[in-house]
C-alpha positions as CSV (number, residue, x, y, z in Angstrom):
1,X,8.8,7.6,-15.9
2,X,9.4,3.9,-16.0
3,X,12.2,2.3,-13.4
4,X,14.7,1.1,-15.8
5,X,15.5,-1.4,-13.0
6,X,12.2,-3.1,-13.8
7,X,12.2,-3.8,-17.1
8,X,11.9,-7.4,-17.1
9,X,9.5,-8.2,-14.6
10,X,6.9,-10.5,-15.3
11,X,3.0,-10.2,-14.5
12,X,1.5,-13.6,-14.0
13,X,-1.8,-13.3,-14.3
14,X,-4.1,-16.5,-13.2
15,X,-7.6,-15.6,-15.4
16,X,-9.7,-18.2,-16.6
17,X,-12.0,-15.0,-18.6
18,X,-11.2,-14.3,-21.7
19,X,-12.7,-10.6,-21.2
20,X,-11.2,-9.9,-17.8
21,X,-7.7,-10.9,-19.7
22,X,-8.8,-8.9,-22.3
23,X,-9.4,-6.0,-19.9
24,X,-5.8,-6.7,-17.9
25,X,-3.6,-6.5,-21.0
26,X,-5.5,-3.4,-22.6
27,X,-4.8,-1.7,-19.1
28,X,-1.1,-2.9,-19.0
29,X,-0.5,-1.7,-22.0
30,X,-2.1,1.6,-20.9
31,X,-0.1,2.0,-17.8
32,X,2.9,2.4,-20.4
33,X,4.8,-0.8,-17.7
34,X,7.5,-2.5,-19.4
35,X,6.5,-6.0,-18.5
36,X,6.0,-9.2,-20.2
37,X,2.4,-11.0,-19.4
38,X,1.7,-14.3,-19.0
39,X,-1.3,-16.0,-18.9
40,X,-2.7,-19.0,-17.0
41,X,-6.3,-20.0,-16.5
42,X,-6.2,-22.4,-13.8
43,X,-4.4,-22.4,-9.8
44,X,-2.5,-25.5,-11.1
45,X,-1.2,-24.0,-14.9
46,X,-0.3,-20.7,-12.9
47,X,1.9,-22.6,-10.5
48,X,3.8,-24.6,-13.1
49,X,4.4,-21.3,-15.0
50,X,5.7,-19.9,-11.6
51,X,7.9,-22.6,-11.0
52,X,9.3,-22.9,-14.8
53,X,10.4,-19.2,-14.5
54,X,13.9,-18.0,-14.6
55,X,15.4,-17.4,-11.1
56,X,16.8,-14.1,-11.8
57,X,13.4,-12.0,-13.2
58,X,10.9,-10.4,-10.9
59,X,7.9,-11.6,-10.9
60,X,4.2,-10.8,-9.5
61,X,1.4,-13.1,-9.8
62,X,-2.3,-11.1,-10.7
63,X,-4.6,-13.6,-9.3
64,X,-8.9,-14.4,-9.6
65,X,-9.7,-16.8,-7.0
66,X,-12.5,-18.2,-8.7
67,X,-10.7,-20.5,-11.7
68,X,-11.7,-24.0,-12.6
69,X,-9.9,-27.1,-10.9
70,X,-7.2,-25.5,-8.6
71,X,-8.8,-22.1,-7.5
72,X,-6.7,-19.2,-6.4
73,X,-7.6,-19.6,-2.7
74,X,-5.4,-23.3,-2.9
75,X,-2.9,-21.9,-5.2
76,X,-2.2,-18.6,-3.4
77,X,-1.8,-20.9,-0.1
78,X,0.6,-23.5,-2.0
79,X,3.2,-20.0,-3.2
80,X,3.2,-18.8,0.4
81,X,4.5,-22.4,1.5
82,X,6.7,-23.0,-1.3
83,X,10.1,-21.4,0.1
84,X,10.9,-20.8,-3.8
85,X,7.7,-19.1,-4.7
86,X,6.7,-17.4,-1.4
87,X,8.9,-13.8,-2.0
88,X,6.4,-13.5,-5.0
89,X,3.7,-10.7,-4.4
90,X,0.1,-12.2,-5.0
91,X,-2.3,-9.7,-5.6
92,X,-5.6,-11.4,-5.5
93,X,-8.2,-9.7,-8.3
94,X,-11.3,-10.9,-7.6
95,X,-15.4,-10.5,-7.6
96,X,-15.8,-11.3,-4.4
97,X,-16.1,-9.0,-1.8
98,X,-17.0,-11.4,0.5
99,X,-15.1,-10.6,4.0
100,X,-14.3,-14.2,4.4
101,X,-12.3,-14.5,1.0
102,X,-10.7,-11.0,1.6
103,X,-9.4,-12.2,5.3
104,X,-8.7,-15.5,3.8
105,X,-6.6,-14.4,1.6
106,X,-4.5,-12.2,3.9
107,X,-4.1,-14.7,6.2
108,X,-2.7,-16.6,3.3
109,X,0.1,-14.5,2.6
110,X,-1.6,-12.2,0.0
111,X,-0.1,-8.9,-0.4
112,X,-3.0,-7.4,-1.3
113,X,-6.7,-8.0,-2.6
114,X,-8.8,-5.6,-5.1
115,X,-12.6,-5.9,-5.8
116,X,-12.9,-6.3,-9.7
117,X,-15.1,-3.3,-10.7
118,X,-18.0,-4.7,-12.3
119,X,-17.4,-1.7,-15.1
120,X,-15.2,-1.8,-18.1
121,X,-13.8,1.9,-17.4
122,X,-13.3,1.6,-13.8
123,X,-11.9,-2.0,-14.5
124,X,-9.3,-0.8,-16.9
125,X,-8.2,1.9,-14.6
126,X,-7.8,-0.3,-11.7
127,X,-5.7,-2.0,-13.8
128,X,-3.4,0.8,-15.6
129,X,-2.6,1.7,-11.2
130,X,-2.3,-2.0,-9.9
131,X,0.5,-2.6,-13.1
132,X,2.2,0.8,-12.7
133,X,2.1,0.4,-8.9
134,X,3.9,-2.8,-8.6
135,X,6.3,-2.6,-11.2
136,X,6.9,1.4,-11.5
137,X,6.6,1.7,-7.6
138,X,7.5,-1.5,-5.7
139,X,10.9,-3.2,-4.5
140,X,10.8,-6.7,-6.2
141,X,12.3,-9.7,-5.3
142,X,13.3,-11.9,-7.8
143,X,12.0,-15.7,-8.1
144,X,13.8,-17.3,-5.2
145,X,13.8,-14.4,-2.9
146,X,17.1,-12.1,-4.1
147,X,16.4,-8.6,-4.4
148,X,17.1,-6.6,-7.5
């Protein structure tokens, strides 16, 4: 059963693939979340989204570290330091499994990192638990750092 609490969170997801986008909203809309998602396909276009949000709406930023011009790696570094942005949980969605990436990112400031499964299925599942996890399940701040 969906937290009525939640209802207007926002999933920013940073994808520059059309078909792993594809793949995230099918699963969304799977998982039966009431959330509204948002698209950018580059670290820099995902920050200025984050930054032209409204204060007062939860957000959580689905993230592929490998986008053209600014990759996740620099943007997920630039929302931990930004005091306004760094409350937002940053799951990092990747195909790299590579240990250096996966500590990178925690070091960062992620708040978690999943291997993209190379599979359409197993994909899309991943996907229907990740969205009903972190906005069914999770305590959310909202932009800014004020709890709901």
């Amino acid at each position: 059963m969906p937290n009525t609490k939640q209802l207007s969170v926002i999933l920013v997801v940073i994808e520059d693939s059309d078909e792993d986008f594809e793949t995230f909203t099918e699963g969304v809309k799977q998982s039966g979340v009431m959330a509204e998602v948002r698209r950018a396909t580059t670290g820099d276009a995902g920050l200025t989204l984050l930054r032209e949000l409204a204060p007062d709406r939860p957000v959580i930023v689905i993230m592929d570290l490998n986008t053209p011009a600014t990759d996740g790696r620099a943007a997920l570094a630039e929302i931990k330091a930004d005091p306004a942005l760094r409350t937002i949980p940053v799951v990092v969605f990747s195909t790299s499994a590579n240990p250096k990436d996966i500590g990178l990112c925690y070091a960062a400031g992620a708040n978690a990192y999943h291997v993209k499964p190379v599979c359409h299925p197993n994909h899309l599942q991943l996907v229907i638990v990740l969205a009903s996890y972190w906005v069914n399940s999770a305590a959310l701040a909202v932009v800014g750092g004020t709890h709901l």
